[in-house]
Backbone as JSON, one array per atom type, in Angstrom:
{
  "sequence": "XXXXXXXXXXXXXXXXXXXXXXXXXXXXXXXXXXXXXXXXXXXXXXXXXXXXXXXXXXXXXXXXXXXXXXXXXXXXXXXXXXXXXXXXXXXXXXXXXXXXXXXXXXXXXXXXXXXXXXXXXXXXXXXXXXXXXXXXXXXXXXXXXXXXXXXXXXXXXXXXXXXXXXXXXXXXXXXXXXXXXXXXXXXXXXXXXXXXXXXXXXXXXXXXXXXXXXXXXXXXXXXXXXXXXXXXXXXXXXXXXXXXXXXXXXXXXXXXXXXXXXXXXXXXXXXXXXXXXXXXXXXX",
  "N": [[54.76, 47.73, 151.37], [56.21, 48.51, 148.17], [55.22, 49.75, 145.15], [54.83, 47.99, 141.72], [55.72, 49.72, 139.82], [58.4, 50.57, 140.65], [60.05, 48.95, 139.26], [60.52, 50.42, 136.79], [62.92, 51.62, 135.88], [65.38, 53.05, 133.6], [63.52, 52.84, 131.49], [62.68, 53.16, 128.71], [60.27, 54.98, 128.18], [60.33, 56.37, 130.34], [60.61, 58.76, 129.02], [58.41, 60.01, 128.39], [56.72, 61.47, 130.5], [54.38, 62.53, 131.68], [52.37, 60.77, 130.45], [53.37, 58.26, 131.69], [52.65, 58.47, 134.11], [49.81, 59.32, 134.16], [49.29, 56.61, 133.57], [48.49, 54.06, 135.06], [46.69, 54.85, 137.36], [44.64, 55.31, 135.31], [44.49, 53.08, 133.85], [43.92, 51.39, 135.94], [41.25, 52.23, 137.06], [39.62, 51.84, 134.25], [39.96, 49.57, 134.0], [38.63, 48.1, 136.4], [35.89, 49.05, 136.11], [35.13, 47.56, 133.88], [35.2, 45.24, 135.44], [33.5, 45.41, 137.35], [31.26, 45.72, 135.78], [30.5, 43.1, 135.29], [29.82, 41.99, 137.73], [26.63, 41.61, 138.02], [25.62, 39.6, 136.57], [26.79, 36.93, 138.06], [24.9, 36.61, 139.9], [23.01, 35.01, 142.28], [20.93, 32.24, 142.87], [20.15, 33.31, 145.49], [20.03, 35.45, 145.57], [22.29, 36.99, 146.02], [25.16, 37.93, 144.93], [27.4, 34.93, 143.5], [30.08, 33.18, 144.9], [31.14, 31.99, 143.4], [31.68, 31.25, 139.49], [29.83, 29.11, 139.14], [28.18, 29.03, 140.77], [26.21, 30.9, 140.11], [22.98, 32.11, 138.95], [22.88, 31.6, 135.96], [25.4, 29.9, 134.61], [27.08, 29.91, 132.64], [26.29, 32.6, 131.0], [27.57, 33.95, 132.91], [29.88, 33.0, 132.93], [30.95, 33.56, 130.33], [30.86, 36.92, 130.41], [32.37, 37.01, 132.08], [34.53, 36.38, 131.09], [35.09, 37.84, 129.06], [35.13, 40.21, 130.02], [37.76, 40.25, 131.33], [39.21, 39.7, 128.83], [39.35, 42.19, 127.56], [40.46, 43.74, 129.5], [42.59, 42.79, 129.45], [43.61, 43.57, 127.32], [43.9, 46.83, 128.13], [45.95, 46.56, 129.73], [47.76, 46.11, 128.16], [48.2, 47.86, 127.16], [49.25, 50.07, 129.35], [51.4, 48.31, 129.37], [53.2, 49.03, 127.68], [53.46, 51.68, 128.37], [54.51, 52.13, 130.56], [55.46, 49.78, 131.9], [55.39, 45.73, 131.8], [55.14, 44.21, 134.06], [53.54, 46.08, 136.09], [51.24, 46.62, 133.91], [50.25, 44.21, 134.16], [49.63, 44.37, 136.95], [47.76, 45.83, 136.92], [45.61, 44.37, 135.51], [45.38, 43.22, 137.55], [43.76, 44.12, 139.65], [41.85, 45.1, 138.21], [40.61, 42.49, 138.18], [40.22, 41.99, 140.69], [37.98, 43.97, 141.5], [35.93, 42.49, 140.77], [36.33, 40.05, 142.54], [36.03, 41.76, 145.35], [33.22, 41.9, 145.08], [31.8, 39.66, 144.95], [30.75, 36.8, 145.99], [31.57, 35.03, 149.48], [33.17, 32.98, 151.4], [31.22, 31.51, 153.5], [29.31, 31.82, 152.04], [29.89, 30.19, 149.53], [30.15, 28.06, 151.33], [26.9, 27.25, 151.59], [25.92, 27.63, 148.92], [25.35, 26.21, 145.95], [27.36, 24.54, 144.71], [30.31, 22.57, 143.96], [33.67, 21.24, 146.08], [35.27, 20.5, 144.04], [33.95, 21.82, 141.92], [34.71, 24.16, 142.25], [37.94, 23.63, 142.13], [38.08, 23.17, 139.7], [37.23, 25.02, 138.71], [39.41, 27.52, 139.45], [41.63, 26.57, 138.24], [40.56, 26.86, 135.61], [41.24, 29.56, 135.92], [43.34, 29.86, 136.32], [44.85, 29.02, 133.68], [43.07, 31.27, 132.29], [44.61, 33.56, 133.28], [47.53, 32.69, 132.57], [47.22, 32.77, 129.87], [46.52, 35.68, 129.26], [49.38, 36.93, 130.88], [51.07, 35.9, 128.79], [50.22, 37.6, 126.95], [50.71, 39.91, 127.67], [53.48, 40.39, 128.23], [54.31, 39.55, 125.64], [52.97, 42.0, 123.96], [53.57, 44.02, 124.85], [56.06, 44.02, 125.57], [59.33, 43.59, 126.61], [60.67, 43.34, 130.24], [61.98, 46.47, 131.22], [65.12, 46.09, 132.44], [65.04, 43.73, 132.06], [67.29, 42.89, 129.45], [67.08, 40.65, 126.26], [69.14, 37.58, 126.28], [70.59, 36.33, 124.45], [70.49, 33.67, 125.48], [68.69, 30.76, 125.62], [67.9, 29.71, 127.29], [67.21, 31.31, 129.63], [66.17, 33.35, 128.36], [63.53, 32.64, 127.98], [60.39, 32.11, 128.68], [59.27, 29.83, 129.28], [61.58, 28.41, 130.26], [63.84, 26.24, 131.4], [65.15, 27.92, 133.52], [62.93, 29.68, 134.12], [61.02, 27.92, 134.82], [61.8, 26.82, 137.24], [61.4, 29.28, 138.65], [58.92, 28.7, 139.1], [58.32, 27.13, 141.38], [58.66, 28.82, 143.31], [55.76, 29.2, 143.64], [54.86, 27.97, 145.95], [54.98, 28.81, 148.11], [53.32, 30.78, 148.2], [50.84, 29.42, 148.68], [51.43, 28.72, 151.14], [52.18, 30.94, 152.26], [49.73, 32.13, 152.59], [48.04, 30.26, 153.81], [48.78, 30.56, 156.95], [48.08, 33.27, 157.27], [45.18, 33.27, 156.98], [42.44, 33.94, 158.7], [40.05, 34.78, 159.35], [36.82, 34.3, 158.04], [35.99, 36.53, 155.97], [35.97, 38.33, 153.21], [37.72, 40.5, 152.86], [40.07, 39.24, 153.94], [40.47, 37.53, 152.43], [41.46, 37.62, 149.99], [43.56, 39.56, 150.61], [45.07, 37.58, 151.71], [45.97, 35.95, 149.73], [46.83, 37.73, 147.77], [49.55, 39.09, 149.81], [50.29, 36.02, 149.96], [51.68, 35.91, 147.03], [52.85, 38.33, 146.65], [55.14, 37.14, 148.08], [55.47, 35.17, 146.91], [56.12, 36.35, 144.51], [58.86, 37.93, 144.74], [60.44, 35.66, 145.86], [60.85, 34.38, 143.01], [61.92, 36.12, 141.76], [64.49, 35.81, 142.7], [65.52, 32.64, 142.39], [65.12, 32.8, 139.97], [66.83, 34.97, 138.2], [67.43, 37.45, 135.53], [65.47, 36.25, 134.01], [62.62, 36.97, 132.78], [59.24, 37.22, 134.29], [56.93, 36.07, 133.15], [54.81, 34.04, 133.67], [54.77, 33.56, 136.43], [52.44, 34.52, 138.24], [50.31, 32.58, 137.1], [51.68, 30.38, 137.79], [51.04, 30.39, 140.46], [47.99, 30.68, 140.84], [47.42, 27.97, 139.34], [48.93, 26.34, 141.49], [46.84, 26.94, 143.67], [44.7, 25.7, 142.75], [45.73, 22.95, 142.62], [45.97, 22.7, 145.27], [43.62, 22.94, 145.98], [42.25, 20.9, 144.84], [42.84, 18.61, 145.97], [42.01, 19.04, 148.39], [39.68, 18.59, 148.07], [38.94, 15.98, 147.42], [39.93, 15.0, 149.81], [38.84, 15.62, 152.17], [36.57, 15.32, 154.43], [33.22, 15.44, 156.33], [30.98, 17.76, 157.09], [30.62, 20.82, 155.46], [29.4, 23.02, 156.19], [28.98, 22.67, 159.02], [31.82, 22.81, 159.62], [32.35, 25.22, 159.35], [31.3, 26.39, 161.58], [31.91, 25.31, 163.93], [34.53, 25.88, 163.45], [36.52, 23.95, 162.06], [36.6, 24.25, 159.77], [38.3, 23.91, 156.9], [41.23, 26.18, 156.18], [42.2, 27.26, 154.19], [40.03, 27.2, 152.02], [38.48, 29.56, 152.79], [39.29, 30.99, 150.36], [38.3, 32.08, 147.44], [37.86, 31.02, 144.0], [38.22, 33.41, 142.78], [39.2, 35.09, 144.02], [41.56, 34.27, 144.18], [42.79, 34.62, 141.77], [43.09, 37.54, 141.55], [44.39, 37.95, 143.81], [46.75, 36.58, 142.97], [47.62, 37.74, 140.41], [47.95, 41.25, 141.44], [49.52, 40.52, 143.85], [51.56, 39.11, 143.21], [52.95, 40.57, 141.35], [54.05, 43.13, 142.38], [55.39, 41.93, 144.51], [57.81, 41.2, 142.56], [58.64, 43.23, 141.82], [59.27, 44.75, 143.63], [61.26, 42.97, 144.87], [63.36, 44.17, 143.17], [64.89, 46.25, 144.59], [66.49, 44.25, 146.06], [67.78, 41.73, 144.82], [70.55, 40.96, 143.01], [71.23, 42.21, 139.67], [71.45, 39.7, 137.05], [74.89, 38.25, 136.33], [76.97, 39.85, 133.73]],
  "CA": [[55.0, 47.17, 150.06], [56.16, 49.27, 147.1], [54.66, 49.65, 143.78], [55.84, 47.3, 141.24], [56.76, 50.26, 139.16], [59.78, 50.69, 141.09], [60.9, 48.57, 138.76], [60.49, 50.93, 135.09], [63.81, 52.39, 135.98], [65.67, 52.91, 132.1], [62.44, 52.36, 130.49], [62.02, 54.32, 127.16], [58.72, 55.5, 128.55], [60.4, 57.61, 131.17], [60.5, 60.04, 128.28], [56.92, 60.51, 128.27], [56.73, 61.4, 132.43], [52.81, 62.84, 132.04], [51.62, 59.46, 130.41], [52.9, 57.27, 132.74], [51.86, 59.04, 135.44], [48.58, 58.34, 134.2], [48.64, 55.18, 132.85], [48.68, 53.04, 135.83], [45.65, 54.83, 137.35], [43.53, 55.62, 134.02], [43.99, 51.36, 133.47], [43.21, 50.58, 137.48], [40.17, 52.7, 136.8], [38.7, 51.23, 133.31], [39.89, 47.49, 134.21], [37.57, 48.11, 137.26], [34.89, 49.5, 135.37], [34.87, 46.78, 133.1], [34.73, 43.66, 135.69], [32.09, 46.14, 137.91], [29.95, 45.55, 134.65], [30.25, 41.58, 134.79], [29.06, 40.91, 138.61], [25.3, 41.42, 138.06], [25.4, 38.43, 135.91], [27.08, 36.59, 138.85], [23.97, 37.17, 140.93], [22.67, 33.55, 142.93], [19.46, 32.3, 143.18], [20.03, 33.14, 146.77], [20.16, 36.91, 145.45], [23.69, 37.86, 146.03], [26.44, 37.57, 143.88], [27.78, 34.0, 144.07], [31.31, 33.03, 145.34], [31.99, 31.12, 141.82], [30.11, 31.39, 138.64], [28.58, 28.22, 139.21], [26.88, 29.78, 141.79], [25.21, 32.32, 139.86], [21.98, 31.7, 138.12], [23.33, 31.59, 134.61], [26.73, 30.11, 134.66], [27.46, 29.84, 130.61], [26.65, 33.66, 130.72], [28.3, 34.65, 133.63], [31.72, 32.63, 132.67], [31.11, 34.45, 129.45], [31.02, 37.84, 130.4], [33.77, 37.45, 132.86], [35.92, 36.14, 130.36], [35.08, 39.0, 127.78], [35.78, 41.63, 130.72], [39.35, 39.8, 131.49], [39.96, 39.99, 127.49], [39.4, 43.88, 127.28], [41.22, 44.41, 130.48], [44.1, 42.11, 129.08], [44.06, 44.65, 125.94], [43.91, 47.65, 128.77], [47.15, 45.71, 130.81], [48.95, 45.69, 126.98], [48.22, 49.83, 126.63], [50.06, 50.14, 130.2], [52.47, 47.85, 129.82], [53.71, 49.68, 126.6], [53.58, 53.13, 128.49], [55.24, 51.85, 132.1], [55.94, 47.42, 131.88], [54.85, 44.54, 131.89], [54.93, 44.4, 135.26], [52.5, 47.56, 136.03], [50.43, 46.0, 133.06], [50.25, 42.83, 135.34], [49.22, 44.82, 138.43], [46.22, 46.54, 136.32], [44.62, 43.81, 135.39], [44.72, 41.98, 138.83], [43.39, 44.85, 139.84], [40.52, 44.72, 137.52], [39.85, 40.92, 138.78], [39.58, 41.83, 142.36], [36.63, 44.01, 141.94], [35.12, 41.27, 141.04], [36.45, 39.81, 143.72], [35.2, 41.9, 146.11], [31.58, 41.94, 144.97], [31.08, 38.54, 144.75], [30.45, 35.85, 147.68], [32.92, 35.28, 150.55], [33.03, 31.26, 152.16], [30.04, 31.13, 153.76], [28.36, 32.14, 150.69], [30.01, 28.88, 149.16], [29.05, 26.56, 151.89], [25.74, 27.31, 151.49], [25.44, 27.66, 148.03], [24.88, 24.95, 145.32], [28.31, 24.95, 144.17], [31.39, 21.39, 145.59], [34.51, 22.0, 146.16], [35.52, 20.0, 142.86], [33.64, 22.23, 140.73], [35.52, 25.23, 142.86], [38.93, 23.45, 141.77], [38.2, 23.47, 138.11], [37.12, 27.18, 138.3], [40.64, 27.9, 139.69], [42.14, 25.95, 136.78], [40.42, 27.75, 134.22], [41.33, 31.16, 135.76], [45.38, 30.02, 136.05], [44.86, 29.11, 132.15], [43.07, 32.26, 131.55], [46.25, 34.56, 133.45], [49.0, 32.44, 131.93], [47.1, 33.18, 128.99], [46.9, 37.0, 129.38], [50.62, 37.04, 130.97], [52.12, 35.97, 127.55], [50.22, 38.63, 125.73], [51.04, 41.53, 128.01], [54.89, 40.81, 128.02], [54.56, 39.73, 124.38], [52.79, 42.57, 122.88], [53.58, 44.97, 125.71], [57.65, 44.58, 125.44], [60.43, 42.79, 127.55], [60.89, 44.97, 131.11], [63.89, 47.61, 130.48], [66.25, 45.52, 133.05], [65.77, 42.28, 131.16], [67.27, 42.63, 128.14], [67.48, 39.62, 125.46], [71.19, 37.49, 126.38], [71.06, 34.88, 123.97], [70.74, 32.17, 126.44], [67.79, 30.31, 125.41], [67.08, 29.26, 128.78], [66.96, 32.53, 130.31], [65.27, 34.37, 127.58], [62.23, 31.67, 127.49], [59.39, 32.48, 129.65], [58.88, 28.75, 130.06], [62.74, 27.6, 129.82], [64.56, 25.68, 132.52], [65.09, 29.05, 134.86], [61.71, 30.53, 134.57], [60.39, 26.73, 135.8], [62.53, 27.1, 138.57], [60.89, 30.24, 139.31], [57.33, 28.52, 139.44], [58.07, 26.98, 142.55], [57.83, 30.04, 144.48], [54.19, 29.35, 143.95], [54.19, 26.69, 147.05], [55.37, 29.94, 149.09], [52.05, 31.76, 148.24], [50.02, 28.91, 149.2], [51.94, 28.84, 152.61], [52.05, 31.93, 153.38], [47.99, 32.48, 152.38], [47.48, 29.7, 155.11], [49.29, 31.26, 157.7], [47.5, 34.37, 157.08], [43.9, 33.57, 156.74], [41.79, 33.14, 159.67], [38.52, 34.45, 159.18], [36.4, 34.15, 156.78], [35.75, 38.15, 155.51], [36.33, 38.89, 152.01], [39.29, 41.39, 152.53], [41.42, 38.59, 154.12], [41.07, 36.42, 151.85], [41.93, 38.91, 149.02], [44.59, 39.73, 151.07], [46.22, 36.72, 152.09], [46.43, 35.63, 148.57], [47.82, 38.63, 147.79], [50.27, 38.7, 150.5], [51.26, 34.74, 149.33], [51.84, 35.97, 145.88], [54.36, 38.95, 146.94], [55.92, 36.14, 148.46], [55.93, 34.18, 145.91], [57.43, 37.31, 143.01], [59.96, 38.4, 145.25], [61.22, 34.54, 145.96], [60.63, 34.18, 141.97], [63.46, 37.01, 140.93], [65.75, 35.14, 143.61], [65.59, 31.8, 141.46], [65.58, 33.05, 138.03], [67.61, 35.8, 137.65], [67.76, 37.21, 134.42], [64.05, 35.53, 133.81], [61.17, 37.58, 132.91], [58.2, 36.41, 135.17], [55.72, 35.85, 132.74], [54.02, 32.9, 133.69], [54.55, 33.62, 138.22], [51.0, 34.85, 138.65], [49.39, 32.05, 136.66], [51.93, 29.34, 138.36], [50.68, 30.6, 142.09], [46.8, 30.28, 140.74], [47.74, 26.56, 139.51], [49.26, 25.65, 143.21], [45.9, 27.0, 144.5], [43.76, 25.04, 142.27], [45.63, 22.19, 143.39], [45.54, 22.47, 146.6], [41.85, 22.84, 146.14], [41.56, 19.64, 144.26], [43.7, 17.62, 146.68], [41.19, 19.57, 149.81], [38.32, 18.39, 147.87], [39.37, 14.79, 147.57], [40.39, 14.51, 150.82], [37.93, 16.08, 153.08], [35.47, 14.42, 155.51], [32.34, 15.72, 157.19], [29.81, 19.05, 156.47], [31.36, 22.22, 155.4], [28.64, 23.7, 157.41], [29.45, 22.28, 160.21], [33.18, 22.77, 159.63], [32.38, 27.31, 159.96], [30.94, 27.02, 162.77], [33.33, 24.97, 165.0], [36.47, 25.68, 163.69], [37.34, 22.96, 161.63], [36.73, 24.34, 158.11], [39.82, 24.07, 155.97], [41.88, 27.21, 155.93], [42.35, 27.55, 152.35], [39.22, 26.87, 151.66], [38.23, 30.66, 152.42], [39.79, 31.66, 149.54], [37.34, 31.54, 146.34], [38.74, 30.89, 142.67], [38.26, 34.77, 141.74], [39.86, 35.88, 144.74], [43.23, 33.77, 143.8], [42.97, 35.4, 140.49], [43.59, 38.75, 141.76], [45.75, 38.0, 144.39], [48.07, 36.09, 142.2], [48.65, 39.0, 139.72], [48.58, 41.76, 142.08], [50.84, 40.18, 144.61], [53.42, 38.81, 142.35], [53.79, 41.57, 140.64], [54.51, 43.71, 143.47], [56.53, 41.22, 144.83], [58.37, 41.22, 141.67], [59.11, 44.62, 141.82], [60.09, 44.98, 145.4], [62.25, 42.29, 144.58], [64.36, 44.52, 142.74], [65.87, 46.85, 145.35], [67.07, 43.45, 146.69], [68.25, 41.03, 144.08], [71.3, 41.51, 142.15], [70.82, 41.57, 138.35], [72.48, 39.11, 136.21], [76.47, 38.61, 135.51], [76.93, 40.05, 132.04]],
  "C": [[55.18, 48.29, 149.04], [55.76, 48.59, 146.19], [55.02, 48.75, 142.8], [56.01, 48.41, 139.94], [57.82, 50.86, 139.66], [60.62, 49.77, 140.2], [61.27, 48.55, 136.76], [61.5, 51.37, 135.15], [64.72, 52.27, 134.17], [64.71, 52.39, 131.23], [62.23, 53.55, 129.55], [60.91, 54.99, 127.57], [58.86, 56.41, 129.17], [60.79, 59.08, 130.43], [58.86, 60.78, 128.04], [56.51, 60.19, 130.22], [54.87, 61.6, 132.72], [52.18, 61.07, 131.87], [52.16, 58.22, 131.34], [52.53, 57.4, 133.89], [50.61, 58.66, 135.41], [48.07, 57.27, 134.05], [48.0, 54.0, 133.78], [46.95, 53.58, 136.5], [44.52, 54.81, 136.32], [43.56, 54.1, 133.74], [43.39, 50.99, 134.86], [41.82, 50.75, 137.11], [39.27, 51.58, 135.59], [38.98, 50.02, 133.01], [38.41, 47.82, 135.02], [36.11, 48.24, 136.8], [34.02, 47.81, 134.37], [34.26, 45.54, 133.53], [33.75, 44.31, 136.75], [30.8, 45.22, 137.08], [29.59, 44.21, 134.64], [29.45, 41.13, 136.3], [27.69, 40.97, 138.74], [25.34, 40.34, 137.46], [26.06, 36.99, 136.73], [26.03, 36.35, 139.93], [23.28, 34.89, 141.55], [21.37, 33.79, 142.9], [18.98, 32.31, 144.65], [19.66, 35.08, 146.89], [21.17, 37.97, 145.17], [24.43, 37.43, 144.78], [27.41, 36.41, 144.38], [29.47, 34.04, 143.73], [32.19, 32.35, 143.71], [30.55, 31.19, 140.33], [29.25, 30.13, 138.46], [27.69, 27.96, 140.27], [25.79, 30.88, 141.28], [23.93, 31.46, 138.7], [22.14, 31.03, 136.76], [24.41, 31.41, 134.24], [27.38, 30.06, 133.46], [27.9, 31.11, 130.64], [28.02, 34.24, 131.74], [29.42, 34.44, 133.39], [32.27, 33.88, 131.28], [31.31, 35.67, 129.37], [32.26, 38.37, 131.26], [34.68, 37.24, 132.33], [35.86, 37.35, 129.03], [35.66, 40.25, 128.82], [37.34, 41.11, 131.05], [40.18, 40.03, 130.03], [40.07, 41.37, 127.35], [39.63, 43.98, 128.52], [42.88, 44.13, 130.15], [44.54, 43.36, 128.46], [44.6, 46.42, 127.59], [45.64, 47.58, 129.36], [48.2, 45.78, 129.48], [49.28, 46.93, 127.02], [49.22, 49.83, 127.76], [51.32, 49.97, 130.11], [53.68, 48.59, 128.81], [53.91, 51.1, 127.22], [54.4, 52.65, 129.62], [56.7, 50.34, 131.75], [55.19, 46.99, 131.88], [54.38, 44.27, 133.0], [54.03, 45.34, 136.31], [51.39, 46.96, 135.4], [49.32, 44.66, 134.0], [49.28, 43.02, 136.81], [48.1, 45.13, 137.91], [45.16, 45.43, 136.05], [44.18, 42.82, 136.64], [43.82, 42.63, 139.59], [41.6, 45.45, 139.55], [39.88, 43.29, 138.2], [39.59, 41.05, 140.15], [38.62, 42.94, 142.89], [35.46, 43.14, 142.31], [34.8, 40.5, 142.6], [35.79, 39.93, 144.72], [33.64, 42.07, 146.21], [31.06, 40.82, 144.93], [31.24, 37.99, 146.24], [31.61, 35.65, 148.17], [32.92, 33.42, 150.62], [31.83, 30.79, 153.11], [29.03, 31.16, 152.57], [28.35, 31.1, 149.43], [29.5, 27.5, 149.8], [27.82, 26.47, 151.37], [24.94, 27.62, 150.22], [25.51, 26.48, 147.27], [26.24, 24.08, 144.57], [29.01, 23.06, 144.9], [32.37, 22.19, 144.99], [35.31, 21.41, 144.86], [35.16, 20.72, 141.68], [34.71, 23.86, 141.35], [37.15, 25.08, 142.24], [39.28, 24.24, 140.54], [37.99, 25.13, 137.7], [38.52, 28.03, 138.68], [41.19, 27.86, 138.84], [42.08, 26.94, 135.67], [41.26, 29.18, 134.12], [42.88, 31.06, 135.6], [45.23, 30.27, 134.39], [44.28, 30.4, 131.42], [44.51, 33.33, 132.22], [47.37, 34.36, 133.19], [48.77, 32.88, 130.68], [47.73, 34.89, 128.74], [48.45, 37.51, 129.72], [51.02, 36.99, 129.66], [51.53, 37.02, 126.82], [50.58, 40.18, 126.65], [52.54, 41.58, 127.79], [55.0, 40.62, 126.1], [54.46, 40.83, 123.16], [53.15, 44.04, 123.65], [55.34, 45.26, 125.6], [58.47, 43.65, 126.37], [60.15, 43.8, 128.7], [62.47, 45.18, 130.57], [64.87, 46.95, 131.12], [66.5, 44.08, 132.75], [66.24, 42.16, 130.03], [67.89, 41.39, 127.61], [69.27, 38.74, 125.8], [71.26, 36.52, 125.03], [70.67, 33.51, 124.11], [68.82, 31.65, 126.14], [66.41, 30.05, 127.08], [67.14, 29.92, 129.36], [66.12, 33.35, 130.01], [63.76, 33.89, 127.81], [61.41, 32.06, 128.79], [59.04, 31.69, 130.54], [60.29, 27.85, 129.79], [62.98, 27.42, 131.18], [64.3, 27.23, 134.11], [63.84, 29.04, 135.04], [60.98, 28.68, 135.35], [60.9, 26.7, 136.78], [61.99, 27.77, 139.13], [59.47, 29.85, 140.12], [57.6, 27.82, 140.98], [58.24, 27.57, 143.78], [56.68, 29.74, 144.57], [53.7, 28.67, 145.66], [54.24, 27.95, 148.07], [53.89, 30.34, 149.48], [50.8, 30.8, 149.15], [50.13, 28.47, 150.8], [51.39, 29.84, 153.38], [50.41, 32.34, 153.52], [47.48, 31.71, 153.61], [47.59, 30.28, 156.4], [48.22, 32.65, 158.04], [45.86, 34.58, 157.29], [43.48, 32.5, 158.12], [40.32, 33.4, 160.47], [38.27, 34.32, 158.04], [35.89, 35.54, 155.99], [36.61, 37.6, 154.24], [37.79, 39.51, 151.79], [40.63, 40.42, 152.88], [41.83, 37.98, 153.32], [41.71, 36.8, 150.34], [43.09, 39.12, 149.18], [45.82, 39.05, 151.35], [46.32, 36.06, 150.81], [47.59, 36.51, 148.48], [48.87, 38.15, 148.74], [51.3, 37.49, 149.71], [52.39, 34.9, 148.16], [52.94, 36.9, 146.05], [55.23, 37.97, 147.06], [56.75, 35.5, 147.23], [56.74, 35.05, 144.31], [58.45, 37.61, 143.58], [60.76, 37.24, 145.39], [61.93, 34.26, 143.9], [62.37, 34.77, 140.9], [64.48, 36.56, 141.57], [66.29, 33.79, 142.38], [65.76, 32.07, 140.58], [66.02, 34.2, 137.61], [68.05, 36.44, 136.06], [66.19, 37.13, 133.8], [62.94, 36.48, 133.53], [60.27, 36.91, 133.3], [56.94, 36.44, 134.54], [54.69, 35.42, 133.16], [53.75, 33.07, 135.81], [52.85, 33.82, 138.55], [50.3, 33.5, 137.81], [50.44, 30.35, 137.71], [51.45, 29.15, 139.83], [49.32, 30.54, 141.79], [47.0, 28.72, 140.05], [48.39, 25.71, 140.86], [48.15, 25.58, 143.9], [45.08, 25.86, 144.4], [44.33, 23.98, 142.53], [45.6, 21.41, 144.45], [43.57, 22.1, 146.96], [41.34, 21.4, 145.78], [41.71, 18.5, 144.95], [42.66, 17.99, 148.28], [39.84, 18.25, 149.04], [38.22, 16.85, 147.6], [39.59, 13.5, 148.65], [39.71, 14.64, 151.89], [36.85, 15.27, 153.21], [34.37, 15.06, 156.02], [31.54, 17.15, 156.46], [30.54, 19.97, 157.09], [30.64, 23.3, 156.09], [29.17, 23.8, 158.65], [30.97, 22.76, 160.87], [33.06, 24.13, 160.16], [32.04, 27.05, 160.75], [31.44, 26.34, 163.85], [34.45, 25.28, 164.53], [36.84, 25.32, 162.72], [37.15, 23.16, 159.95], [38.13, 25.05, 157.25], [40.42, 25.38, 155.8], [41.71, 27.97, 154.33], [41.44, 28.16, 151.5], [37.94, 28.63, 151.74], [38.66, 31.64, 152.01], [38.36, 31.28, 148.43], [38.17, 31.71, 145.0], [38.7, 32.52, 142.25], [39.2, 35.54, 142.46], [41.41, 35.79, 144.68], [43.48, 34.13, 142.35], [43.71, 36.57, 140.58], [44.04, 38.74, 142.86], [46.42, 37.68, 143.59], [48.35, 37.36, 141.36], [48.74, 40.33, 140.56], [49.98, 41.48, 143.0], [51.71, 39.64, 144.33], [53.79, 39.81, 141.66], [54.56, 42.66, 141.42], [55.55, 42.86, 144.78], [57.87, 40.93, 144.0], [59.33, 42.25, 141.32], [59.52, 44.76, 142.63], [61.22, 44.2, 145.68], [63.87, 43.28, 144.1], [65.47, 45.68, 143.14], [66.69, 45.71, 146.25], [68.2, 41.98, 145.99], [69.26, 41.39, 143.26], [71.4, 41.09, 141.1], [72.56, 40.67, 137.94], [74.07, 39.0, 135.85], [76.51, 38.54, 134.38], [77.94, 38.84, 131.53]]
}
């Protein structure tokens, strides 16, 4: 997989070669830092750090502090995106969310915690609404990327116009290919096979909307999850216990809402980007 700054090429920025050199690590770094600082307050009354924050002792605070470290990573993801893209910007802060990620609980750590899979949905939910959020302010205050520039066309320019909705249904991709992919229950897969989905799903994304800046891709592939989750949790029969240890526990289902956070913006954005040694831009 390449970087998704393979795709700053004519970016004003490549006049300043030292700072973007650093920018991309010096934000990986003090996103990380930032959502490091939030999973003690994540912690279960089992001890560990629970799979969702309504697993953790204190879930008011814990939502709270994870949503204050996502706001000052956003701001971190704006500094970037202004020195590299939007797209880079994008990658930093998913980047930041999947420390989290990995410090918190895996799928066994959900069965067995106090948590359903209904309240698991809604925690998905929130997090699409907080990264569609953050998306519009990194391309908004961060810049257009250098290969989209402005046409006119209402419905090209718009983040959420006709094309770019077109684009969102790459998301079903991610939730495909994440199935496909995941088949234990470890932490890194499921990290991974998000990810993974989400390439999928930015690289399908620049196919469809051409032209389109992909604002909104990473928050439309964490809304597919969450309703897949809601439509699992609806539909499902028998003890999720039971389900790990024969077999029969839902695929999907060892994914956790933080982990489809930071897959979705890493792996669309880097799918986004990799996209663009393959897609041919726009007819002027």
């Amino acid at each position: 997989m390449s970087s998704p700054q393979a795709v700053t090429e004519n970016n004003p920025a490549q006049d300043r070669p030292v700072a973007r050199a650093l920018a991309l690590p010096a934000g990986i770094l003090a996103s990380a830092l930032l959502f490091a600082l939030a999973v003690p307050f994540w912690t279960s009354l089992r001890g560990v750090a629970g799979p969702t924050v309504m697993d953790s002792e204190r879930p008011v605070l814990a939502a709270l502090v994870a949503i204050a470290a996502f706001a000052a990573s956003t701001g971190i993801a704006i500094v970037v995106a202004r020195v590299v893209n939007a797209v880079v910007g994008t990658f930093v802060l998913g980047c930041g969310v999947a420390i989290l990620a990995m410090r918190t609980g895996a799928a066994h750590d959900f069965v067995y915690g106090g948590t359903s899979l209904a309240h698991a949905a809604i925690e998905t939910a929130v997090w699409g609404v907080l990264v569609a959020a953050a998306s519009w302010a990194i391309y908004h205050f961060g810049g257009r990327l250098p290969d989209f520039p402005a046409t006119g066309d209402a419905e090209v320019d718009s983040p959420a116009g006709p094309s770019a909705r077109r684009a969102w249904f790459a998301a079903v991709l991610a939730v495909v290919v994440a199935w496909f992919v995941l088949v234990t229950d470890t932490k890194g897969q499921a990290i991974g096979a998000v990810t993974l989905g989400a390439f999928a799903a930015g690289f399908l994304a620049r196919s469809l909307a051409r032209g389109t800046q992909p604002v909104y891709i990473a928050a439309a592939v964490v809304t597919a999850f969450a309703a897949t989750f809601g439509y699992i949790a609806f539909s499902i029969r028998g003890d999720l216990a039971v389900g790990l240890v024969d077999g029969s526990f839902p695929r999907l289902l060892r994914v956790m809402p933080v982990d489809v956070a930071a897959g979705a913006l890493v792996g669309s954005a880097m799918g986004f980007g990799f996209a663009r040694s393959f897609v041919a831009p726009p007819e002027e």
